[in-house]
C-alpha positions as CSV (number, residue, x, y, z in Angstrom):
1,X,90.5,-58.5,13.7
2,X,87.6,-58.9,15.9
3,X,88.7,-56.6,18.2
4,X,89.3,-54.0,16.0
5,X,86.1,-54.2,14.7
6,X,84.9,-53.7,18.0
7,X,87.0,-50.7,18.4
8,X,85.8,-49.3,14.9
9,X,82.2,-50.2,16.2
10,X,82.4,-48.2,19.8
11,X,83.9,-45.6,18.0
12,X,81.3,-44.8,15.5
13,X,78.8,-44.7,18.6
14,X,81.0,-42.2,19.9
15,X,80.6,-40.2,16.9
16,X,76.9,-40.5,16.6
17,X,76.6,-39.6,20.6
18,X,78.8,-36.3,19.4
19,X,76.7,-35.7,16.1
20,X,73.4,-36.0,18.2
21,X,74.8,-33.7,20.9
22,X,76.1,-30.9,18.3
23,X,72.2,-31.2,17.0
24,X,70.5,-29.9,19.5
25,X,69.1,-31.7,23.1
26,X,66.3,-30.4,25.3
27,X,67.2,-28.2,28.3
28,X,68.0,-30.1,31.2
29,X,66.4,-28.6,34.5
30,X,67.5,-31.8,36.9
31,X,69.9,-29.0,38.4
32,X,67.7,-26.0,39.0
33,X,66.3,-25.0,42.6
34,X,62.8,-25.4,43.3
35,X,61.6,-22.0,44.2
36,X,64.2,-19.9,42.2
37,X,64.7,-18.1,39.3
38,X,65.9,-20.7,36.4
39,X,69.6,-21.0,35.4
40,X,69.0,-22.0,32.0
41,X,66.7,-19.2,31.4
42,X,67.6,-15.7,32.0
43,X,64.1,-13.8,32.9
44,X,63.5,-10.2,31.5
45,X,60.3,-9.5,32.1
46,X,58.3,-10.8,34.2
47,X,58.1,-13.5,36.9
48,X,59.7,-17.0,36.1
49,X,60.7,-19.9,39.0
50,X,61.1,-23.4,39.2
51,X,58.7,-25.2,40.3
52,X,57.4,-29.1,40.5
53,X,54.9,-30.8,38.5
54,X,54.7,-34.3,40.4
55,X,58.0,-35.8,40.1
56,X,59.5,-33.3,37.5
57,X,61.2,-30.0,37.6
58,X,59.3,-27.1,35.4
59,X,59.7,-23.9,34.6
60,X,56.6,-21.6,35.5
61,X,55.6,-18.0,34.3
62,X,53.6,-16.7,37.3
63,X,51.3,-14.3,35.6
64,X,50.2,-13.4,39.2
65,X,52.8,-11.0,40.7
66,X,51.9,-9.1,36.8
67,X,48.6,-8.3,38.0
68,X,49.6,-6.5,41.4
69,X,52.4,-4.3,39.8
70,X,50.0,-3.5,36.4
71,X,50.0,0.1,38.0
72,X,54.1,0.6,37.2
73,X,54.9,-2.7,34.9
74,X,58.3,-1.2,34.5
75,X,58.9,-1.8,38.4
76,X,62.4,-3.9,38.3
77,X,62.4,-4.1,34.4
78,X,65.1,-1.9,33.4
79,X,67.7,-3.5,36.6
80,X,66.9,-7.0,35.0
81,X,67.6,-6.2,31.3
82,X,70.8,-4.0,31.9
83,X,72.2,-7.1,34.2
84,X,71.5,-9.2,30.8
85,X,72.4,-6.9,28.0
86,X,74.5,-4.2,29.9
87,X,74.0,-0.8,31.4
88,X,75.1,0.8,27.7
89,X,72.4,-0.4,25.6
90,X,70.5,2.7,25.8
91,X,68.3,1.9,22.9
92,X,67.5,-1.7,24.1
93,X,66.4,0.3,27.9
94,X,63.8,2.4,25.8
95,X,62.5,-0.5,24.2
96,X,62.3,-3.0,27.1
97,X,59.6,-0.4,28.7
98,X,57.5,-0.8,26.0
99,X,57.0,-5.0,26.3
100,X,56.5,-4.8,29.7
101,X,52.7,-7.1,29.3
102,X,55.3,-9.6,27.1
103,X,57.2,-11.5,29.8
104,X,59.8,-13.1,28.5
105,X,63.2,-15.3,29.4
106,X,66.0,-15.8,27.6
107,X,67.9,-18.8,26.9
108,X,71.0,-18.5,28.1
109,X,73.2,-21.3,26.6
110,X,72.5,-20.1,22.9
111,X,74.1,-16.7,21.8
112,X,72.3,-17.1,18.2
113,X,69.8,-19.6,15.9
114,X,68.7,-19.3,12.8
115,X,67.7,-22.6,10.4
116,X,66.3,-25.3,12.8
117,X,63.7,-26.3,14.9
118,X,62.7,-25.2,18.1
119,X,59.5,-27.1,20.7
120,X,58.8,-26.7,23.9
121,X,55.9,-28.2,26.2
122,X,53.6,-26.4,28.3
123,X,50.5,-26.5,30.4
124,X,47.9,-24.2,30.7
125,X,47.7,-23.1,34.4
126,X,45.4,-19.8,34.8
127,X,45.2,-16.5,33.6
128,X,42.4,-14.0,33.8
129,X,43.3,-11.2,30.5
130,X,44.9,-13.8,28.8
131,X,46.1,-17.5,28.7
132,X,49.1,-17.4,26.4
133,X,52.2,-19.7,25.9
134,X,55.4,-19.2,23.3
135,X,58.6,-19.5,21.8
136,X,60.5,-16.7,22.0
137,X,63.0,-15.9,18.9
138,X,65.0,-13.6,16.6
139,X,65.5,-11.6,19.9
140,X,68.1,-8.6,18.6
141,X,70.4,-6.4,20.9
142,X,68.3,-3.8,20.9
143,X,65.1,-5.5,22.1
144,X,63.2,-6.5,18.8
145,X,61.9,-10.2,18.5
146,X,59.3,-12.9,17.1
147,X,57.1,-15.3,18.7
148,X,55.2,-17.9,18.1
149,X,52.0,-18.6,21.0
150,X,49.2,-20.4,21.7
151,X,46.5,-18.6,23.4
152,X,43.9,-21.2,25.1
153,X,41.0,-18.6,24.9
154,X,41.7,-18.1,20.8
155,X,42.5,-22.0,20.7
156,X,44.9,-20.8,17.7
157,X,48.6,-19.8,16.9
158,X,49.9,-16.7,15.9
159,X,52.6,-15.1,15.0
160,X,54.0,-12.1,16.5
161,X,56.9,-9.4,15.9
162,X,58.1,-6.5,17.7
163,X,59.6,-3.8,16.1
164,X,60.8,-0.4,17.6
165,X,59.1,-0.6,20.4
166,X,55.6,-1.9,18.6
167,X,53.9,-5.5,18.7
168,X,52.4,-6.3,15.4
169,X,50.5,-9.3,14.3
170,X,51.7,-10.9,11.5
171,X,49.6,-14.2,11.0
172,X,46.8,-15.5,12.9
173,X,46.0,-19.5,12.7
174,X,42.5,-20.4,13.0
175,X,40.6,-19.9,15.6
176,X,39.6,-22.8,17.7
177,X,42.2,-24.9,16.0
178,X,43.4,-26.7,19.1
179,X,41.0,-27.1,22.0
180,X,43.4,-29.0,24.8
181,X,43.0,-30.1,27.7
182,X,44.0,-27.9,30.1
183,X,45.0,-30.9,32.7
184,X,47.7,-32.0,29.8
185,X,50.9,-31.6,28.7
186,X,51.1,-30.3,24.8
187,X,54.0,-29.5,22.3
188,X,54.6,-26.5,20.5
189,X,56.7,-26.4,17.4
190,X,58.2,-24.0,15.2
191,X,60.7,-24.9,12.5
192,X,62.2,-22.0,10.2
193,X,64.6,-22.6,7.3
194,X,65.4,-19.1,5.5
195,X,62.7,-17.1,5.3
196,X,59.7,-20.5,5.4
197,X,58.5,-20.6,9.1
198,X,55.9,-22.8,10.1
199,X,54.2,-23.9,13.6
200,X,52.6,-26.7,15.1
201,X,50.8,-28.1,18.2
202,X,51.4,-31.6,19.3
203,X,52.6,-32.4,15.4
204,X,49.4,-30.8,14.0
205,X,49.8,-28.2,11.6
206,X,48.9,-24.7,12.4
207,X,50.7,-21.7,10.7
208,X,52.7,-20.9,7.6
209,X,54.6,-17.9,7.1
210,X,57.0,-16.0,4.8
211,X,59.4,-14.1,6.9
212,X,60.7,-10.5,5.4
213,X,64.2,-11.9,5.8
214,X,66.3,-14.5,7.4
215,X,66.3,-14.7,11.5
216,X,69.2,-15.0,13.8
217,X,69.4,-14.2,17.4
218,X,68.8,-15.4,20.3
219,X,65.8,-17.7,21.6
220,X,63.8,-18.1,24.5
221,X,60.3,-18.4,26.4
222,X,57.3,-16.3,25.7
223,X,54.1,-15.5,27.8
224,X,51.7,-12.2,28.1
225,X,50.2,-10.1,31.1
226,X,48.8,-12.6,33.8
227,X,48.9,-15.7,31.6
228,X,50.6,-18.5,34.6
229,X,52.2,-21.6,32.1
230,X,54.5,-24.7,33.1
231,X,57.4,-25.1,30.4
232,X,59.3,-27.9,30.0
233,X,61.4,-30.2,27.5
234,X,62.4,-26.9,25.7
235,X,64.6,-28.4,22.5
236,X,66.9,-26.6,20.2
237,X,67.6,-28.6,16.7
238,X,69.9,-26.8,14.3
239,X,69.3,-27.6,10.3
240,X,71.7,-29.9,9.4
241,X,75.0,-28.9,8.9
242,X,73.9,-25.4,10.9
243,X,74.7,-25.3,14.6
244,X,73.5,-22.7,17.4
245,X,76.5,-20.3,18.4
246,X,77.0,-21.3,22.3
C-alpha cells in the first residue's frame, strides 16, 4: 500500500511538471552563441545578437548599425522577411518596407497566441532618437501587428498597432509613470483575455485597453530606430485551458 501511494504520489508530480510545461516557461537562451543572431528569436528588422550581461546570456537590439544604414533602412530587410515568411508573400514584402524604424524578432517556437500573458525583462542600454523596449504581438501574415513599449525618455507605456502599412497610436499611459533605473533589470507585462488588454512594469499598473477584436498570431520582441535594449526571461503563459499553437 505504501508503495503504491508513492507511486500515485510521483505520478501526480509528473502531471503537475507536464501541466506547468503546457502553461507556458520563459525562453531558455543557455544554448545560444554569444556573438550571433538568436535561435529562439527570428530577427526581421533590425540588428539582434546574443550577448553577456555578467554571467547570463541576453538578447540585445543594437540600435547602432540603424543609425549608419538610416540613409536605405530597407538595406537587407526584404532577404530577411522572405527567408521567414517566404518569397510569395507579396503583400507582407510591401508592408515590411514600411516598419523599417520598428525592429522587430519573432519568436520562433510559437506559431499563434491569443488569451494569456506575456513578460519579458529588459534594460535600458542607449539610444539617441529614442530609448524604446516591447512586446511584440498579433503579428499577421501579411505584416500587421501590436505592441506594447516602454520608452525611458516618455517614462510611460503605450500601445501601438500597425495596420496596412501605418503605425497608429492607440493608448498612451502616463507620462513619467515609471522612472527606472537605467543600471536595472525591469519587467514588462501584458496580459490579454478577449478583447481586455492591460500592461504593467515590474507588477505596477500602467495601461488598459479594449481591443477592436480578439488577437491571435504570432509574438515576439519589439524596439524602434537606434533604441540598444538587453531582453531576457521572455515568458509565454496561455489562459487556462488555452495553449500557444507550437
Amino acid at each position: 500500500m505504501k508503495a503504491h501511494r508513492c507511486w500515485l504520489f510521483g505520478a501526480g508530480l509528473l502531471v503537475a511538471a507536464v501541466l506547468l510545461g503546457a502553461l507556458g516557461a520563459k525562453v531558455d537562451l543557455s544554448t545560444e552563441r554569444v556573438g550571433r543572431e538568436p535561435k529562439a528569436f527570428q530577427p526581421i528588422v533590425g540588428t539582434w545578437v546574443v550577448v553577456r550581461d555578467g554571467a547570463e546570456k541576453v538578447i540585445m537590439v543594437d540600435g547602432r548599425p540603424w543609425v549608419a544604414r538610416q540613409d536605405n533602412p530597407t538595406k537587407l530587410l526584404l532577404e530577411s522577411a522572405r527567408k521567414f515568411y517566404g518569397a510569395s508573400n507579396e503583400e507582407f514584402m510591401d508592408n515590411v518596407k514600411q516598419f523599417a524604424y520598428f525592429p522587430i524578432a519573432i519568436l520562433t517556437s510559437v506559431d499563434n497566441f491569443t488569451d494569456g500573458t506575456l513578460s519579458v525583462k529588459f534594460k535600458t542600454i542607449s539610444g539617441t532618437n529614442d530609448r524604446c523596449s516591447g512586446i511584440l504581438f498579433n503579428v499577421k501574415p501579411n505584416g500587421d501587428w501590436l505592441s506594447v513599449r516602454f520608452n525611458d525618455t516618455e517614462n510611460n507605456i503605450a500601445l501601438w498597432t500597425f495596420h496596412d502599412g501605418v503605425r497608429k497610436n492607440l493608448k498612451f499611459g502616463r507620462r513619467n509613470a515609471f522612472v527606472l533605473d537605467r543600471k536595472a533589470w525591469h519587467e514588462l507585462t501584458m496580459t490579454v483575455h478577449g478583447t481586455d488588454f492591460k500592461a504593467s512594469i515590474d507588477g505596477i499598473p500602467g495601461l488598459e485597453y479594449t481591443l477592436k477584436e480578439p488577437v491571435s498570431g504570432r509574438i515576439g520582441l519589439w524596439s524602434k530606430t537606434d533604441s540598444t535594449s538587453y531582453f531576457k526571461d521572455y515568458d509565454v503563459i496561455p489562459a487556462a485551458g488555452r495553449s500557444p499553437r507550437p
